[in-house]
C-alpha positions in Angstrom: 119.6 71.6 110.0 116.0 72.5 109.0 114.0 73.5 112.1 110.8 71.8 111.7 107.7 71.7 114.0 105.8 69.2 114.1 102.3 69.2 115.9 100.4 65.7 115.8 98.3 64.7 119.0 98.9 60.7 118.2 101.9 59.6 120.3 103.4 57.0 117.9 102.6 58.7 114.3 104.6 61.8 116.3 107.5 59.5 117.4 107.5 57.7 114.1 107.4 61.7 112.0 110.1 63.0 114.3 112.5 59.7 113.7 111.8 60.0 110.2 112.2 63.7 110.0 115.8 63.5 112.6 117.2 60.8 110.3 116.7 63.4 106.7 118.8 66.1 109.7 115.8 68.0 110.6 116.1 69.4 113.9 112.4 68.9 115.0 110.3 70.4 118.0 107.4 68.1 118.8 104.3 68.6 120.5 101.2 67.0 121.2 98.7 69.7 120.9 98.1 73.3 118.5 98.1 75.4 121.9 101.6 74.1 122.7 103.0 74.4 119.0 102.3 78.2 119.1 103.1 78.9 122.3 106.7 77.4 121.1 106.3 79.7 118.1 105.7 82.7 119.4 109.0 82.0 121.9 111.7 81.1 119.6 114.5 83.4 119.6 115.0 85.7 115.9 117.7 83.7 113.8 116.7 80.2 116.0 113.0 80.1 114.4 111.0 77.5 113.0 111.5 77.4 109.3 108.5 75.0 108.4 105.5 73.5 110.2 103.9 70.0 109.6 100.2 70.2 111.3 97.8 67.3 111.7 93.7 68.5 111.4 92.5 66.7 114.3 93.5 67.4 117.2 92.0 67.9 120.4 91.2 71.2 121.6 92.1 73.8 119.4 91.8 71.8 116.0 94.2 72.0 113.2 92.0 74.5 111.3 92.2 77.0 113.7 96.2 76.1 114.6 97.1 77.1 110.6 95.1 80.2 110.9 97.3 81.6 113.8 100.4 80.7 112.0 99.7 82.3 109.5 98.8 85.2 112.0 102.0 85.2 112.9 103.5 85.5 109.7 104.8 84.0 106.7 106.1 80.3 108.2 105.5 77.7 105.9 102.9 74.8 107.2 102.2 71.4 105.8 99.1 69.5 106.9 98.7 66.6 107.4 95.0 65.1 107.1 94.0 61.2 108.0 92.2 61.2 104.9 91.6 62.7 101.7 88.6 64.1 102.0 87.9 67.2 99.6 86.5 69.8 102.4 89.2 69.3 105.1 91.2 69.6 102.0 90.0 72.5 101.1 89.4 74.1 104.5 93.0 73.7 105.5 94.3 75.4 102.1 91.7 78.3 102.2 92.8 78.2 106.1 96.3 79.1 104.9 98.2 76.0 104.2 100.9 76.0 102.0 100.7 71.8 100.7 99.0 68.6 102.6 99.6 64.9 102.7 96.9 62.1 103.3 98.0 60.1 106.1 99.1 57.2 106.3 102.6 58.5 105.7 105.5 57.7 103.7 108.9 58.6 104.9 109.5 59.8 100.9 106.7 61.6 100.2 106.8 63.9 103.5 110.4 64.5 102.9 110.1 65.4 99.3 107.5 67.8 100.3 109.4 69.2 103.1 112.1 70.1 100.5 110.0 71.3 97.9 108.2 73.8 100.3 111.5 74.9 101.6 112.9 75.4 98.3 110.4 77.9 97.6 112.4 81.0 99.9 114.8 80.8 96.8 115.2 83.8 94.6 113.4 82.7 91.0 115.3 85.6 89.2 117.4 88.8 89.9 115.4 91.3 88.3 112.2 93.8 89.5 108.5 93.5 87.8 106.6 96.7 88.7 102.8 97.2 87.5 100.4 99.8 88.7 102.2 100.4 92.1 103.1 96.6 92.6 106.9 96.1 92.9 108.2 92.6 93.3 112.2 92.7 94.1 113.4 88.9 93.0 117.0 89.7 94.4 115.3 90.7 97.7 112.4 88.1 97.7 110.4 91.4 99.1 107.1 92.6 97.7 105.5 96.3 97.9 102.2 97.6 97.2 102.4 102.2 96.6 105.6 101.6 98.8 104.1 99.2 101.6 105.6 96.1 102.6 103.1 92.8 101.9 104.2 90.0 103.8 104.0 86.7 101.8 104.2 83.1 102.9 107.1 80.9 100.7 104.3 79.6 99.0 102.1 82.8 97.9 105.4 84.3 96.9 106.8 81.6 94.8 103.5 81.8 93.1 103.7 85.4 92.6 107.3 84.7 91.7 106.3 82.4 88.6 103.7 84.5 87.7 105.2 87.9 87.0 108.0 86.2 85.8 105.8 84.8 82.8 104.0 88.5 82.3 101.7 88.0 79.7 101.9 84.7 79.3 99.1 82.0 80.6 100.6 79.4 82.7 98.2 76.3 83.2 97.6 74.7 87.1 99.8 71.8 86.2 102.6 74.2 85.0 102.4 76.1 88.4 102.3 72.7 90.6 105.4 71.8 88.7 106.9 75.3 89.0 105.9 76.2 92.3 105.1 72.6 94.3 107.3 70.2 92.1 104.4 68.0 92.3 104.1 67.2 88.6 101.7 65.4 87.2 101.0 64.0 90.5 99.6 67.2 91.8 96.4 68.8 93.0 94.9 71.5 90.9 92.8 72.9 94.1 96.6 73.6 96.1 96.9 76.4 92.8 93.7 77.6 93.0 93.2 77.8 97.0 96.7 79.8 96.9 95.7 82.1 94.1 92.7 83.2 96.2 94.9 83.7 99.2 97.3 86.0 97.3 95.0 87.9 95.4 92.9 89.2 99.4 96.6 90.5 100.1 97.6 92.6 96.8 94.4 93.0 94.9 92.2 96.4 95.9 89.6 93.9 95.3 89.8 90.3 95.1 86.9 89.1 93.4 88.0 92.3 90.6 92.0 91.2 90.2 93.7 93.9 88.0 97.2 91.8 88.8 96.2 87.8 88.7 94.0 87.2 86.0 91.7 83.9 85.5 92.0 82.5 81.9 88.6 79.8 82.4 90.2 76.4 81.2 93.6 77.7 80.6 94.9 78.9 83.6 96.4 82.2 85.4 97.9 85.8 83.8 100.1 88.2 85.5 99.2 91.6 83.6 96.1 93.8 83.1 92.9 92.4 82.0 
């Protein structure tokens, strides 16, 4: 069983996520506010940890924005907002803050589900084979990723992506081909979720992001592994 936290402030969208959640056997930790959901972070137990975390923006206190950036602190758990509506710079924010997918409340048990899955399935090795380029080494059998022999730490999400993209070396791949490669969104995906997570990946293995010598932008095509 999954172990999913889930941080929503709302009493009855909490007790209706967590049913929903139990019934798909997700073992689920709920809490009412961001201080408590990384307090319960920071104390789980190695090999008992929380494998994915569904976060709602508002919440009082520390709000939801902040909450992802300190999981993601933390390390590499995957996090799925949850926003009450879909509006374009809490959309945004939450990405850029670090989020790995979102869904506009209200709520269907399907949708959260399928995303839950997707996000999870993203830990799986794409291939069993090593792409090395100028001191980059990315270990598909190991899921592990080095820069001149230093570990980078990558959420599911950022590594998939990195995954798909060396994997294609040389070749363009378009946003929709990466939401359907990396989210399994399809046609009914965002753009923005590729883009926000390109920008997050490139701060942690490009010398310098806004000059990537690894992730290239093709303007109305898409994305390059490979030299410019």
């Amino acid at each position: 069983m999954p172990h999913v936290l889930l941080i929503e402030d709302d009493h009855s969208v909490r007790n209706g996520i967590e049913l929903v959640l139990r019934r798909h056997n997700h073992h689920v930790h709920a809490v009412g506010t961001g201080e408590e959901g990384l307090a319960l972070l920071s104390s789980r137990p190695v090999g008992n940890q929380i494998e994915i975390v569904v976060l709602d923006l508002m919440l009082p206190g520390m709000d939801g924005f902040e909450v992802c950036r300190r999981i993601r602190a933390l390390g590499a758990t995957p996090i799925i907002m949850l926003t009450a509506r879909g509006d374009d710079l809490d959309i945004v924010s939450g990405l850029e803050a670090g989020a790995d997918d979102y869904v506009v409340k209200p709520i269907t048990a399907r949708v959260l589900e399928a995303r839950i899955r997707a996000v999870l399935r993203r830990v799986e090795p794409a291939r069993t084979d090593t792409t090395e380029l100028d001191g980059l080494v990315i270990d598909r059998a190991a899921l592990t990723v080095t820069k001149h022999g230093t570990p980078i730490v990558l959420p599911p999400t950022e590594l998939r992506l990195l995954l798909e993209l060396s994997g294609a070396s040389g070749r363009v791949l378009s946003r929709e081909q990466l939401l359907e490669l990396v989210w399994q969104h399809g046609f009914l995906g965002d753009s923005r979720l590729v883009d926000a997570c390109v920008r997050r990946l490139r701060t942690k293995i490009e010398d310098i992001p806004a000059q990537p010598r690894y992730i290239q932008t093709l303007r109305g095509f898409g994305y390059r592994f490979g030299r410019p």
